[in-house]
C-alpha positions as CSV (number, residue, x, y, z in Angstrom):
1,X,52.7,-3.5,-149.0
2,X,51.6,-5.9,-146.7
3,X,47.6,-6.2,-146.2
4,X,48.2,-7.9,-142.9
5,X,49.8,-4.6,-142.1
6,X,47.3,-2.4,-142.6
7,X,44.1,-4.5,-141.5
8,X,43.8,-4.9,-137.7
9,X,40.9,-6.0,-135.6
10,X,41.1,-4.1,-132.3
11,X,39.2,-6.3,-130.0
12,X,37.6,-9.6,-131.4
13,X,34.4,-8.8,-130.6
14,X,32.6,-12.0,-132.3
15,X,31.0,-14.9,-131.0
16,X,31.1,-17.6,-133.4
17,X,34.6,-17.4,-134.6
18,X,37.7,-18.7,-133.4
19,X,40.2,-15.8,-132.9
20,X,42.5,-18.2,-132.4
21,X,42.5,-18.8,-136.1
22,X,42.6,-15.1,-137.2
23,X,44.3,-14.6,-141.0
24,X,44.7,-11.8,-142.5
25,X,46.5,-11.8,-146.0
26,X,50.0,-11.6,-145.6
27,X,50.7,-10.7,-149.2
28,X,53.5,-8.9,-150.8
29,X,50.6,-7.2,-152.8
30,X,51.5,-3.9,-154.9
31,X,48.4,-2.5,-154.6
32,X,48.7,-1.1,-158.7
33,X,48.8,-4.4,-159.5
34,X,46.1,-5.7,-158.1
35,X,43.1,-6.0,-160.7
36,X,40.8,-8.7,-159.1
37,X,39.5,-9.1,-155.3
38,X,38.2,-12.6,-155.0
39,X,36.3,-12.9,-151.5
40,X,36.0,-15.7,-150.4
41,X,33.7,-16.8,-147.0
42,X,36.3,-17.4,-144.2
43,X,39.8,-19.2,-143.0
44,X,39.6,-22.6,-142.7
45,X,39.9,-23.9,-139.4
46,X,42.7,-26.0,-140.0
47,X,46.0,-24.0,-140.7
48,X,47.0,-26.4,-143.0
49,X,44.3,-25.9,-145.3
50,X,44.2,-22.0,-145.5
51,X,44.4,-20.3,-148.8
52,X,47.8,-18.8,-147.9
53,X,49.9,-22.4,-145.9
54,X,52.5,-23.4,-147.7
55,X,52.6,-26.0,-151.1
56,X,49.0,-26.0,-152.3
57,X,46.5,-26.3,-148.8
58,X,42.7,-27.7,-149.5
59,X,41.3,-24.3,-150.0
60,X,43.6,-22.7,-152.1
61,X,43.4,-26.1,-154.4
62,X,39.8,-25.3,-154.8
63,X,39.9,-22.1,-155.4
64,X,43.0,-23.1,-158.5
65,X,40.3,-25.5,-159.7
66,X,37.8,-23.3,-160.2
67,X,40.1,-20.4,-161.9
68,X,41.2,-23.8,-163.9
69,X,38.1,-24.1,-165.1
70,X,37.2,-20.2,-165.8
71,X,40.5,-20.7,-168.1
72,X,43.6,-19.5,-166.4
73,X,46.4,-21.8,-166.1
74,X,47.2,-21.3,-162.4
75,X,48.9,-23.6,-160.5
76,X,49.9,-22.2,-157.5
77,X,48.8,-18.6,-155.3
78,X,51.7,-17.2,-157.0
79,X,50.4,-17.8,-160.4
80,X,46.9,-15.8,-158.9
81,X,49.1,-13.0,-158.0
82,X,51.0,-12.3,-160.6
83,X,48.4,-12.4,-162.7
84,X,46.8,-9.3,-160.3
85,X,44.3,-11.5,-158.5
86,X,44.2,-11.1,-154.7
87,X,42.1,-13.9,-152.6
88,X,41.1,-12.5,-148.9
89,X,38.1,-13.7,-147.1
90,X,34.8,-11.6,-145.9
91,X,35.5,-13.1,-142.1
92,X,39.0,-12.8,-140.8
93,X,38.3,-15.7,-138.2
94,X,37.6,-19.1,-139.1
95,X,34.2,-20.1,-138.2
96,X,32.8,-22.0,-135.0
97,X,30.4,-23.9,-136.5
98,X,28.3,-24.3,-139.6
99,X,26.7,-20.4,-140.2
100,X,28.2,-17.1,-139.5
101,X,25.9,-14.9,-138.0
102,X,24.7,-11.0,-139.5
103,X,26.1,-9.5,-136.3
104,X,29.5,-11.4,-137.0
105,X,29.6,-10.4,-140.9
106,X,28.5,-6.8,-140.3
107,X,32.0,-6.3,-137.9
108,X,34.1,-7.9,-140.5
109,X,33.1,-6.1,-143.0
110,X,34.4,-3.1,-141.8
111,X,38.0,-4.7,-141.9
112,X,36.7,-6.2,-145.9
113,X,36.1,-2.1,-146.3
114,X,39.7,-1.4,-145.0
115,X,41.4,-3.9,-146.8
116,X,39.4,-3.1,-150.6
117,X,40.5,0.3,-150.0
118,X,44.0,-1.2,-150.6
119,X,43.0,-1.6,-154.0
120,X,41.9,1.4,-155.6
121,X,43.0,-0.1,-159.1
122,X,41.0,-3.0,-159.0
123,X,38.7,-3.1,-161.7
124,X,36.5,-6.8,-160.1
125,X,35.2,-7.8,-156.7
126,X,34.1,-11.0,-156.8
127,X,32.1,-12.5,-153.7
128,X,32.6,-16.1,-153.2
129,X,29.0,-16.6,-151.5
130,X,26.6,-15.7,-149.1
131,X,29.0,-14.2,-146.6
132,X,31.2,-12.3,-149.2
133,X,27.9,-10.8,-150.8
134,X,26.4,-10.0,-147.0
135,X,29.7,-8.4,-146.4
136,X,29.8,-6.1,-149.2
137,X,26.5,-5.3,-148.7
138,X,27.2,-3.7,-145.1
139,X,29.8,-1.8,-146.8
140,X,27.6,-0.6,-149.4
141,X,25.0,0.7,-147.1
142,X,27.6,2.2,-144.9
143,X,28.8,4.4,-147.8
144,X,25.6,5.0,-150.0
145,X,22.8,4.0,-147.7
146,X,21.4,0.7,-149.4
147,X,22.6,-2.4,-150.3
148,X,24.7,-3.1,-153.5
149,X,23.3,-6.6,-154.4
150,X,19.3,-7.5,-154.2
151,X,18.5,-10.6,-151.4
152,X,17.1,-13.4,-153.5
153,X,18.9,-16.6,-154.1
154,X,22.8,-16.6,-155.8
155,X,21.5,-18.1,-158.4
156,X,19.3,-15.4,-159.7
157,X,21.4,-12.7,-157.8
158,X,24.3,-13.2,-160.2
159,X,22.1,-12.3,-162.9
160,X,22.2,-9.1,-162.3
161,X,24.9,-6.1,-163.2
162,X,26.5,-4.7,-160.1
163,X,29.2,-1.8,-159.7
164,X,30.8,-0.3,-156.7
165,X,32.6,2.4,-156.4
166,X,34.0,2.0,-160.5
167,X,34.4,-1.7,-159.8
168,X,32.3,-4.7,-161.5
169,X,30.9,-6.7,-158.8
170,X,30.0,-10.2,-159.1
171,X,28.1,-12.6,-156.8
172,X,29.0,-16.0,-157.6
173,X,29.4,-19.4,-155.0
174,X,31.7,-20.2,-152.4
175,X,34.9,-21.9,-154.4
176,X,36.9,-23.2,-151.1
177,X,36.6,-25.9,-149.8
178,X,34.3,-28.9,-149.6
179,X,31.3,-26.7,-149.9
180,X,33.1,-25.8,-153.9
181,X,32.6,-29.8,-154.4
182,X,29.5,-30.5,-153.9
183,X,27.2,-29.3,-157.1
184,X,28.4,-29.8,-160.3
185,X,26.3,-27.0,-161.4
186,X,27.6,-24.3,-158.8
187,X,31.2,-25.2,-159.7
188,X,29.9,-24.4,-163.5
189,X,28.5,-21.0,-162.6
190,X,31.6,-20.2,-160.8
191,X,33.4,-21.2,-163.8
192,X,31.2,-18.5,-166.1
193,X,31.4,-15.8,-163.7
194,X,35.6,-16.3,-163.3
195,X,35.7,-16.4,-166.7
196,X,33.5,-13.3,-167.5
197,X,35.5,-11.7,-164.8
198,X,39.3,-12.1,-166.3
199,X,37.5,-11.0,-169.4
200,X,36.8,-7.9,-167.8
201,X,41.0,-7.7,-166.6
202,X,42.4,-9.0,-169.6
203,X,43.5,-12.7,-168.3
């Protein structure tokens, strides 16, 4: 099964995205397999440095690092995959500019909501920052009327115990990209919430 397949956006309706950069995973992803949903914020705006170019791109290197340091010995996106861990992003279009806006994250989210559907095995959702979490959120009042995740800061947010739908969900920071470099403490709390996640999935 293809995820690129099965997730289509019908007519691009946002304004601070580039369509022109649109990715959807292209994954040869048996959905059984799939134990972990790491979402991450959006596509990078340089092909080159997409989760899913070829060798290892800037923001699957980040993301590598931080599994690195939550204690699996992953290498490549192949390494992620086999061990049942499939990376997507909340936005399918990379951004414009700095923010992406509520309008924006509330009509991706309904392709997030088509593609986690994919994955009825899953036992972890992560949510690589504030877009991820937003996202899931829409979903969550879509389907049960409130949101899954208090508002509040990551920091304290990831405190907290979340399940959706029979899967643990857990808040954590944005691990692509520059943004995953900045604070040695954020890359730490990434760190323990990977960790606690493969835990929960036996890696």
């Amino acid at each position: 099964m293809r995820s690129a397949g099965e997730v289509v956006c019908p007519d691009f309706p946002c304004l601070d995205v580039d369509p022109g950069r649109h990715e959807i995973p292209a994954l040869p992803a048996d959905a059984a397999e799939v134990r972990m949903v790491v979402v991450a914020e959006a596509p990078a705006p340089d092909p080159g440095d997409s989760l899913f170019a070829p060798g290892v791109p800037f923001f699957l290197e980040t993301t590598l690092d931080a599994f690195r340091a939550a204690g699996l010995e992953a290498m490549s996106l192949r390494d992620l995959t086999e061990a049942g861990i499939y990376p997507t992003t909340a936005v399918k279009c990379a951004k414009q500019g700095y923010g992406v806006s509520r309008p924006t994250v509330e009509a991706c989210s309904r392709l997030l909501e088509t593609e986690l559907d994919l994955f009825p095995r899953a036992r972890v959702i992560m949510l690589m920052g504030d877009v991820a979490i937003g996202a899931l959120n829409s979903i969550a009042r879509r389907r049960t009327g409130k949101r899954l995740t208090p508002s509040g800061p990551t920091w304290k947010v990831r405190q907290g115990e979340y399940w959706f739908e029979g899967k643990r969900v857990f808040p954590s920071y944005l691990q692509t990209g520059r943004s995953y470099l900045i604070e040695r403490s954020k890359r730490e709390m990434i760190a323990a919430d990977l960790k606690a996640a493969l835990a929960l999935i036996g890696g």
